[in-house]
VOPAGU-2260 file (C-alpha; in pm, 1 decimal, decimal comma):
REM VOPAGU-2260
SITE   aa  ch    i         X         Y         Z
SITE  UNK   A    0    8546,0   16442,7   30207,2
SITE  UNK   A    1    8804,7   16127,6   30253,5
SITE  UNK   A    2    9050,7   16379,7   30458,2
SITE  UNK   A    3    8744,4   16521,4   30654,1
SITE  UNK   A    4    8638,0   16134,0   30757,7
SITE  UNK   A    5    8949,1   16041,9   30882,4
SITE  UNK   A    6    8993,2   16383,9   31105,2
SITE  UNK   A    7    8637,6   16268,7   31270,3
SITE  UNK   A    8    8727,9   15922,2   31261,0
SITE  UNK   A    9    9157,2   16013,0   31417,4
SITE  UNK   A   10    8925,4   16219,3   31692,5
SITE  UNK   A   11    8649,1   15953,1   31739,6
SITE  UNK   A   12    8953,8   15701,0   31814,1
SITE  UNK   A   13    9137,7   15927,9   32006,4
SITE  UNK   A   14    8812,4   15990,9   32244,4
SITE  UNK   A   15    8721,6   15579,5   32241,4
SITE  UNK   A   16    9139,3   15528,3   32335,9
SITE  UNK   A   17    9114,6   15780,3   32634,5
SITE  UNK   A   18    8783,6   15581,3   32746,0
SITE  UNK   A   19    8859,7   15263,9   32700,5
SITE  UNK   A   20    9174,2   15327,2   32871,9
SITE  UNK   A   21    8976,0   15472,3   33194,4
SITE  UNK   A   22    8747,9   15161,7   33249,4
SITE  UNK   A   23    9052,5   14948,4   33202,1
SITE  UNK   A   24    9181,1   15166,3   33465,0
SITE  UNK   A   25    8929,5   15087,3   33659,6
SITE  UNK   A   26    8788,7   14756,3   33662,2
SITE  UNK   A   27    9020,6   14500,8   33478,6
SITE  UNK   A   28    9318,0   14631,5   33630,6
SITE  UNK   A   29    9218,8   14632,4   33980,9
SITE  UNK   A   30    9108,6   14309,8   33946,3
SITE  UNK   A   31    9425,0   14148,7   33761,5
SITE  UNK   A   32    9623,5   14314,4   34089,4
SITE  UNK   A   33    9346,2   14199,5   34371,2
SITE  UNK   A   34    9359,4   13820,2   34231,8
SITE  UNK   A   35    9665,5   13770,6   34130,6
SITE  UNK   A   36    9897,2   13506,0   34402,5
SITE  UNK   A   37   10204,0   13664,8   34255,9
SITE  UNK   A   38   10414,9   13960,0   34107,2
SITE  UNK   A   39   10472,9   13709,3   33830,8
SITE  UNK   A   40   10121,3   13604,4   33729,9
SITE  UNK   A   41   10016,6   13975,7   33815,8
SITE  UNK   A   42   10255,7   14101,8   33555,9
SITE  UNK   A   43   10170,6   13883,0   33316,3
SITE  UNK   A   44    9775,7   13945,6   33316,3
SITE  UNK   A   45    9847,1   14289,0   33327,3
SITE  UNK   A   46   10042,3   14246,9   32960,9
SITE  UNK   A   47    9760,0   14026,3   32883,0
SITE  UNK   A   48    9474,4   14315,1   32926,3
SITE  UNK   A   49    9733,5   14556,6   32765,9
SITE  UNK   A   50    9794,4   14355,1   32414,2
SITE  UNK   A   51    9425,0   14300,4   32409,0
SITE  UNK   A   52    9353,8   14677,2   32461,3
SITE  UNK   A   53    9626,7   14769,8   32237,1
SITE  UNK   A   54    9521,5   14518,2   31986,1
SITE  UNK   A   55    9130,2   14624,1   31981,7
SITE  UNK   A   56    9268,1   15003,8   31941,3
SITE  UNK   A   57    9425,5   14887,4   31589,5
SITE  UNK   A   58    9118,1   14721,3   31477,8
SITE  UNK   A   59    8900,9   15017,4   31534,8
SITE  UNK   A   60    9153,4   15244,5   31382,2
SITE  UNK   A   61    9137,0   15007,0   31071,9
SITE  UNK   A   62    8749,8   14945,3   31076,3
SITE  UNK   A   63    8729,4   15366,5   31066,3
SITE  UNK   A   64    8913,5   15387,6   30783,0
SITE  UNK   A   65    9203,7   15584,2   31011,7
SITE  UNK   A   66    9506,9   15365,5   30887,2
SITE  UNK   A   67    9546,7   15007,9   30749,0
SITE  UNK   A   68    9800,3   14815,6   30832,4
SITE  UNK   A   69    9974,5   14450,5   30742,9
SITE  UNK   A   70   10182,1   14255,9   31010,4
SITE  UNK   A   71   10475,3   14048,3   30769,5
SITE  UNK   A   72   10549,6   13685,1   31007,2
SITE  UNK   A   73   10346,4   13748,2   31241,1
SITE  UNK   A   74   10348,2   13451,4   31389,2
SITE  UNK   A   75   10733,2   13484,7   31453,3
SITE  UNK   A   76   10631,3   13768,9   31653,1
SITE  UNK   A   77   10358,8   13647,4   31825,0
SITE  UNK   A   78   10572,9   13348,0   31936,4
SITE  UNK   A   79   10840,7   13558,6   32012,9
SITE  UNK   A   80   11056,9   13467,3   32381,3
SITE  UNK   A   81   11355,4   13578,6   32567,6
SITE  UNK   A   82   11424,5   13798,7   32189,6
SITE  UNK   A   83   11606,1   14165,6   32158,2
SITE  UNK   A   84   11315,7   14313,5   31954,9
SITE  UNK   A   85   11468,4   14640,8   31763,1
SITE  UNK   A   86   11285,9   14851,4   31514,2
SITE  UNK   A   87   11301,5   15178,7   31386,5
SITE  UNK   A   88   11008,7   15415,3   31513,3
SITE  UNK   A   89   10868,9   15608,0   31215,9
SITE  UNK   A   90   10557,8   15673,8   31439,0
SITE  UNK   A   91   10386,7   15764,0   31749,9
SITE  UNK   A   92   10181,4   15382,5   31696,5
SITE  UNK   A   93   10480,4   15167,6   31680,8
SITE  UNK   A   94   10471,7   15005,2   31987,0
SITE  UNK   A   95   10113,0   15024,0   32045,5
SITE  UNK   A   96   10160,1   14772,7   31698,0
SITE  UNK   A   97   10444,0   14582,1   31907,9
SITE  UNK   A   98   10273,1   14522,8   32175,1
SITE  UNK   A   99    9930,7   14448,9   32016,4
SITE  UNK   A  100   10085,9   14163,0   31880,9
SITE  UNK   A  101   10365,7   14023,7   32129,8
SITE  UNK   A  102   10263,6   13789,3   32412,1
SITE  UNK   A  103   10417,0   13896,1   32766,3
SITE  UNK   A  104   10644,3   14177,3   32618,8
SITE  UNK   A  105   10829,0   14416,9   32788,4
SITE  UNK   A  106   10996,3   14742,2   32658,6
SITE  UNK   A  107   11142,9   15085,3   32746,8
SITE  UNK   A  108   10898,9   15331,6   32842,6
SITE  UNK   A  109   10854,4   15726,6   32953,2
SITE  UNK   A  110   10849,8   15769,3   33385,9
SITE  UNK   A  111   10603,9   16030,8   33272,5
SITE  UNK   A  112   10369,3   15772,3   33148,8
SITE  UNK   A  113   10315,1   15711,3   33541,2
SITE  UNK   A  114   10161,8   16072,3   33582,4
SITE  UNK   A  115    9890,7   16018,6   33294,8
SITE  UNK   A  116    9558,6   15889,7   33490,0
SITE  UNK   A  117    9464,0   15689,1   33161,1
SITE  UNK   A  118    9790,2   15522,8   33175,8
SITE  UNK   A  119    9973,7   15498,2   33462,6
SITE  UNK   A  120    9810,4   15230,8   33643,8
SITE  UNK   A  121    9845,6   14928,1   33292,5
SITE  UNK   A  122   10214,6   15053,7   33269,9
SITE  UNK   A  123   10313,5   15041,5   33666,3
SITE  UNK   A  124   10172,9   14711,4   33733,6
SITE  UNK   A  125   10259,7   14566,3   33368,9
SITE  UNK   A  126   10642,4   14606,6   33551,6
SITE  UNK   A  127   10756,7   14755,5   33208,1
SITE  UNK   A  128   11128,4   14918,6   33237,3
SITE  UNK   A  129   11075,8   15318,2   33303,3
SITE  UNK   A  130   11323,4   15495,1   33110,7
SITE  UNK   A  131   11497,7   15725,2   33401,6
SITE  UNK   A  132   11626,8   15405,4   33582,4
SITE  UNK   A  133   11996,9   15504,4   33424,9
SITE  UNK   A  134   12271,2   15230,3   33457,5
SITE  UNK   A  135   12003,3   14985,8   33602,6
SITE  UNK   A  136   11797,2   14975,8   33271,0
SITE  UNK   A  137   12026,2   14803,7   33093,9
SITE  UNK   A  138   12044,2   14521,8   33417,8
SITE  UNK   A  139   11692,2   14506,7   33437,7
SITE  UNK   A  140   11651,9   14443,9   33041,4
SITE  UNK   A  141   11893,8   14131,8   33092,3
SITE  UNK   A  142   11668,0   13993,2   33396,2
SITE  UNK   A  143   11378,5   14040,1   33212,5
SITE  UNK   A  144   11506,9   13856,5   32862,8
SITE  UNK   A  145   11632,1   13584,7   33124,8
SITE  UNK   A  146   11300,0   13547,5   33257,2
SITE  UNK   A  147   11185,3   13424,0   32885,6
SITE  UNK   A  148   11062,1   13765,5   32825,7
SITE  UNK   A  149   11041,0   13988,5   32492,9
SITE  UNK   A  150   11236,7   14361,8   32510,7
SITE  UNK   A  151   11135,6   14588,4   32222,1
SITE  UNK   A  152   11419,0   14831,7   32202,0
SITE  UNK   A  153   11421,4   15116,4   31942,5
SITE  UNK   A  154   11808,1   15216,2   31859,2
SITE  UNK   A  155   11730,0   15566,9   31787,9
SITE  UNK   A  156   11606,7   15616,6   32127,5
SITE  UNK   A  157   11285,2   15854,1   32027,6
SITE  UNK   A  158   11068,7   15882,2   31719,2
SITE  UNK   A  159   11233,2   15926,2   31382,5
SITE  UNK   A  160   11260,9   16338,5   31230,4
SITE  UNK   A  161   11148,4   16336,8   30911,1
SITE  UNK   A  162   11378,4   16355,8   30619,0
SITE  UNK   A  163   11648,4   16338,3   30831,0
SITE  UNK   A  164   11896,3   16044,0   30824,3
SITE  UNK   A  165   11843,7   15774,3   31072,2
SITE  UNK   A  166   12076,9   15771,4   31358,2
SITE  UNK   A  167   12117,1   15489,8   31638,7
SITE  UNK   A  168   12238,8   15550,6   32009,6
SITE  UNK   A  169   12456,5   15260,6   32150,5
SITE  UNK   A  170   12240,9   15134,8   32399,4
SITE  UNK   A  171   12062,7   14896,0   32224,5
SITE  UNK   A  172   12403,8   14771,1   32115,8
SITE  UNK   A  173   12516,9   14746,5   32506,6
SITE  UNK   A  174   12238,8   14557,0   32576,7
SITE  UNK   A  175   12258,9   14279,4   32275,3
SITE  UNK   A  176   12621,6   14241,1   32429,7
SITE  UNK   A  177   12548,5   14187,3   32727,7
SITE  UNK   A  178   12288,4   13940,9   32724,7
SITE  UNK   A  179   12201,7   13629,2   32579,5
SITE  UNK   A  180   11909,3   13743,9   32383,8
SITE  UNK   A  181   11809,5   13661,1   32018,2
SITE  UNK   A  182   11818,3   13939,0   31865,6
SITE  UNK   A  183   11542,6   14007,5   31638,4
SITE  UNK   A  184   11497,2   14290,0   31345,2
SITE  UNK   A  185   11177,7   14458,9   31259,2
SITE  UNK   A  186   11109,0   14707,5   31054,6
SITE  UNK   A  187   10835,9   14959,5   31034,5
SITE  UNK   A  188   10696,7   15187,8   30758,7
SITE  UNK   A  189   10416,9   15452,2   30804,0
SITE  UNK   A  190   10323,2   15613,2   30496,1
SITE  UNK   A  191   10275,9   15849,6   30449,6
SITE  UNK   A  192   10458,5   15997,4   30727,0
SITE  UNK   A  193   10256,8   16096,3   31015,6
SITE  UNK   A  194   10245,7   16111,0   31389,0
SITE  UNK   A  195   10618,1   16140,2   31357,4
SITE  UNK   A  196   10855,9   16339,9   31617,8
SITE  UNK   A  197   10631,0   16707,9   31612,3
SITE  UNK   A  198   10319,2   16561,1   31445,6
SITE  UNK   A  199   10038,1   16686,7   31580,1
SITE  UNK   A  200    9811,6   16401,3   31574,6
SITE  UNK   A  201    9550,7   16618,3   31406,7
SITE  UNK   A  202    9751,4   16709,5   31110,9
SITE  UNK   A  203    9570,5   16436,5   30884,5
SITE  UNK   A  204    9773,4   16340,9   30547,3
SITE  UNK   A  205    9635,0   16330,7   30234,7
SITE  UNK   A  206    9557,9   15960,8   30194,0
SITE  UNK   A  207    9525,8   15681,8   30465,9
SITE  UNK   A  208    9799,6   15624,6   30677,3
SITE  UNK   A  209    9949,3   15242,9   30565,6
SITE  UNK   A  210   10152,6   15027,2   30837,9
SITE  UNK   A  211   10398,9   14789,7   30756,5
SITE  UNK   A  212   10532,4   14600,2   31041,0
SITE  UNK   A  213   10806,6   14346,7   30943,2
SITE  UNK   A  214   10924,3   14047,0   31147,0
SITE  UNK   A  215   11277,1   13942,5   31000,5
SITE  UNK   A  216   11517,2   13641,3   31070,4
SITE  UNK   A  217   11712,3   13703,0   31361,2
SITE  UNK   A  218   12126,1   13792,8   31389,1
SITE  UNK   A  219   12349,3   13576,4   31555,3
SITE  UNK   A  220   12589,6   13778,5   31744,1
SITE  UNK   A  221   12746,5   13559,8   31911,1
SITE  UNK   A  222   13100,9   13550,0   31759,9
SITE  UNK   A  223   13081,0   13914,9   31889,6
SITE  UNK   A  224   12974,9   13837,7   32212,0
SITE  UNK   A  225   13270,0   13605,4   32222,1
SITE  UNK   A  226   13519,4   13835,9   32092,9
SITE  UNK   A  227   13747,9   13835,2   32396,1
SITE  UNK   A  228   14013,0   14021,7   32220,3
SITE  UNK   A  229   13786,0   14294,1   32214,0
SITE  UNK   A  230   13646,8   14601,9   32480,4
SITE  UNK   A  231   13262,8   14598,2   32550,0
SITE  UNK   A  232   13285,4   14995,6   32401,2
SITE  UNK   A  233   13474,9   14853,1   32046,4
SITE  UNK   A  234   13191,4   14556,2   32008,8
SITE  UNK   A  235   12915,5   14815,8   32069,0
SITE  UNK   A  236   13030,9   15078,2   31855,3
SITE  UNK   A  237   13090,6   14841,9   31566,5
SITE  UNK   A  238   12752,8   14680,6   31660,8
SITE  UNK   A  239   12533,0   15008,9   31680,4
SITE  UNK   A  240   12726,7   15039,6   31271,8
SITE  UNK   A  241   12650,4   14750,0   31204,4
SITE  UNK   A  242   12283,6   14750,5   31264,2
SITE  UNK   A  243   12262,2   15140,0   31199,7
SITE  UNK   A  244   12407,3   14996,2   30787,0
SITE  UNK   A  245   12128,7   14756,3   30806,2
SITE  UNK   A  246   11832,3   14989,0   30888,9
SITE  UNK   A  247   11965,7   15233,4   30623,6
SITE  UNK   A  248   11965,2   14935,2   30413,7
SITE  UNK   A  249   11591,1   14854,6   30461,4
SITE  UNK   A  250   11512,0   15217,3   30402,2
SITE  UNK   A  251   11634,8   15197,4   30095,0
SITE  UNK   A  252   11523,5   14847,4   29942,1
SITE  UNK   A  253   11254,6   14738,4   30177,9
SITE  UNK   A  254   11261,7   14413,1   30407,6
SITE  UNK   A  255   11164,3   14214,4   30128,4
SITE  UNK   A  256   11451,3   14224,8   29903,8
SITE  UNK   A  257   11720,4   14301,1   30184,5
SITE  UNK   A  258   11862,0   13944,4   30100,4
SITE  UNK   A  259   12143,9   13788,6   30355,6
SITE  UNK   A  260   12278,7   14004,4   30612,4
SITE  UNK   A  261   12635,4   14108,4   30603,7
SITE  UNK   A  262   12840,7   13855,0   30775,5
SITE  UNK   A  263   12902,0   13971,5   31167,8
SITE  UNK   A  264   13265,5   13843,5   31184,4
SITE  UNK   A  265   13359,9   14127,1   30940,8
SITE  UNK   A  266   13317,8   14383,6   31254,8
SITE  UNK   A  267   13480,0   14126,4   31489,4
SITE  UNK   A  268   13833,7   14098,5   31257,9
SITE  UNK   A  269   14081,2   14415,9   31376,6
SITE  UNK   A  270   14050,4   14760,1   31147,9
């Protein structure tokens, strides 16, 4: 009976998303765009509307018994500016948890987004970076962290396979280098799994989904960043190992007894 709650409840908040979405659509957005005196401000409202969407779309799916979910330093989050947010991305809601929770926050997102009638409209005007942009996403994710904006990056570039070993592309790595962000771990456990890469999002589990989304301290890596003696490809390869050791690390153990990350000078000093 539990399992066969929580199907009407997934479909209920899947109906109430698609909706809720539509009026946005419709009146708040419109109206964010119409009175807004700049790009700036307009942006910003947008994100505003968003997280508030986003945020009321977690609370339902709590209230009806869909998932449950704890944010760990939230207020580190919440505060967050001008930070590298990466995470690993167990699950479809990762970033709908990101976002809930992050004030003016920008991040990575799919062009096709802009073809969805539900969506298109919050994601065009929130200015957040499309993901076919090539060369110029990485530019436009340094502009934006220098504008005292958030960038939630996930390393592994789509939605983690299931009981296979986490990878990490280098492009989150480029970008740390590059910029002059704080960079900022969280990490993110669904379990059980579900809504993972090829979850159907009506293939219910057996118990209630639980979300753990953890804020951790940040890394300084700036002695790589000013590692003259070495290439932009060396510092991002050792980078993307470095934080690909510490992600495996948190699978492993957990965020709460990860302890003191590895010193970043030992990927700086020559093989």
């Amino acid at each position: 009976m539990d399992r066969l709650w929580r199907f009407f409840a997934t479909t209920i908040l899947y109906i109430v998303f698609g909706i809720g979405a539509l009026i946005i659509t419709v009146t708040l957005i419109p109206l964010a765009v119409i009175f807004s005196p700049s790009r700036a401000q307009r942006t910003r409202r947008v994100r505003r509307i968003n997280q508030l969407a986003f945020r009321a779309f977690v609370v339902a799916g709590s209230l009806l018994g869909v998932f449950e979910f704890i944010i760990k330093n939230q207020r580190v989050l919440t505060r967050s500016s001008g930070e590298i947010i990466i995470a690993n991305h167990p699950s479809l809601l990762d970033v709908v948890f990101l976002l809930a929770f992050i004030e003016n926050c920008n991040c990575v997102v799919k062009k096709n987004l802009l073809r969805n009638p539900f969506l298109a409209m919050q994601v065009y005007f929130a200015d957040y970076i499309l993901n076919d942009a090539g060369d110029d996403i990485l530019q436009t994710c340094v502009d934006s962290l220098e504008k005292g904006e958030s960038v939630i990056i996930f390393p592994e570039g789509t939605r983690t396979i299931d009981k296979q070993e986490l990878t990490f592309k280098r492009g989150a790595a480029y970008l740390m280098t590059l910029s002059k962000g704080v960079v900022r771990p969280v990490h993110i456990t669904c379990e059980p799994s579900a809504l993972g890469k090829y979850d159907p999002w009506y293939r219910i589990p057996e118990r209630r989904i639980h979300y753990e989304i953890t804020a951790l301290a940040p890394i300084d890596i700036e002695p790589l960043r000013n590692a003259n003696h070495m290439g932009l490809p060396l510092k991002t390869r050792r980078l993307t190992k470095y934080l690909l050791d510490l992600y495996r690390e948190l699978e492993k153990v957990g965020p709460d007894r990860i302890g003191a990350y590895r010193d970043i000078n030992g990927i700086i000093k020559p093989c």
